[in-house]
N, C-alpha and C positions, 0 to 999 in steps of 0.2 A: 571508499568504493562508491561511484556510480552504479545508481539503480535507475533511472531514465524510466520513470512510473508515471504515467499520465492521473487526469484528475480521476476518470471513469478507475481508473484501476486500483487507486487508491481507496476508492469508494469500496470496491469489492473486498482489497485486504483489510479494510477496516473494519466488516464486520465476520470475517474471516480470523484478525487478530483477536476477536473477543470472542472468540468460539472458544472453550475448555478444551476441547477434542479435534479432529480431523472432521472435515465436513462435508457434507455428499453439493451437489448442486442443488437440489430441491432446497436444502435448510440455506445455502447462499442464496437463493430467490426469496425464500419469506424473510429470512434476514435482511436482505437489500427494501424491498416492500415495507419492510415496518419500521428501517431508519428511516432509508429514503425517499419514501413511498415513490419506489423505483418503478419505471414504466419499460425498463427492458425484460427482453423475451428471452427463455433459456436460451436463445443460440448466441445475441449477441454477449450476455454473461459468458458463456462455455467458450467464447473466443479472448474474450477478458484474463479470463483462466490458461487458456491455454499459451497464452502471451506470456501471462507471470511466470508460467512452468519453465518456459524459452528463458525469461532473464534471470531466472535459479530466484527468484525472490518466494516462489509456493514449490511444493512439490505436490506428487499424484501418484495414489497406488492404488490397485484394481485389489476390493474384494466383491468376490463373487460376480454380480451384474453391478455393483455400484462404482462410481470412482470419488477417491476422497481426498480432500486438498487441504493441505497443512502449510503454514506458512517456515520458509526456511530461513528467515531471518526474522528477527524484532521488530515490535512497533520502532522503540528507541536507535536502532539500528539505523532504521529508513531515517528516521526523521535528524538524526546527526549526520548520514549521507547528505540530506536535504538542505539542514544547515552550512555542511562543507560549501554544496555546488551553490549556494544564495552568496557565502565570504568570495568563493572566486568572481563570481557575477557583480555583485555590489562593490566590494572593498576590496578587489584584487589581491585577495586572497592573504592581505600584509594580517586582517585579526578576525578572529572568528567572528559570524554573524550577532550571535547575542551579544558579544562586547563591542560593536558597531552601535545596535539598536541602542546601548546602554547609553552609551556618550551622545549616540542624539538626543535622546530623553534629556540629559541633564545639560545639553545648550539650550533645549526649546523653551 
């Protein structure tokens, strides 16, 4: 399956996926801030967010005044999407990416 996840939003579910729990936006801002010592501001995050919810990769549910975002797929999930969409792009999709990389390694 394509996920079509830019870098910025990657950046988000990354520390999204290392969350134990569902996570409010405040904890995704100090999160982002202390990997990436991130210079965006809740709104452009919340729109980051609300993308992911659109291409089903996070979801969102309201308690009380909060909203909490969970991821609905895998790290490993995305990043074997990720691999797929690199095999069709580089090697026409005849073998998967890491056994691409491999065989260049051992002509180099």
């Amino acid at each position: 399956m394509k996920y079509d996840i830019t870098k910025c939003e990657t950046k988000v579910m990354m520390v999204i996926w290392s969350a134990d729990k569902a996570v409010t936006l405040t904890e995704i801002m100090e999160r982002l801030q202390n990997k990436y010592n991130s210079p965006w501001k809740p709104q452009t995050v919340s729109t980051f967010l609300t993308r992911l919810v659109k291409k089903e990769i996070l979801t969102m549910r309201r308690e009380g005044r909060l909203f909490l975002y969970a991821p609905s797929i895998t790290k490993d999930e995305a990043l074997r999407a990720l691999l797929g969409e690199l095999s069709e792009l580089w090697c026409d999709g005849e073998v998967d990416f890491t056994t691409a990389l491999a065989r260049q390694d051992a002509n180099s």
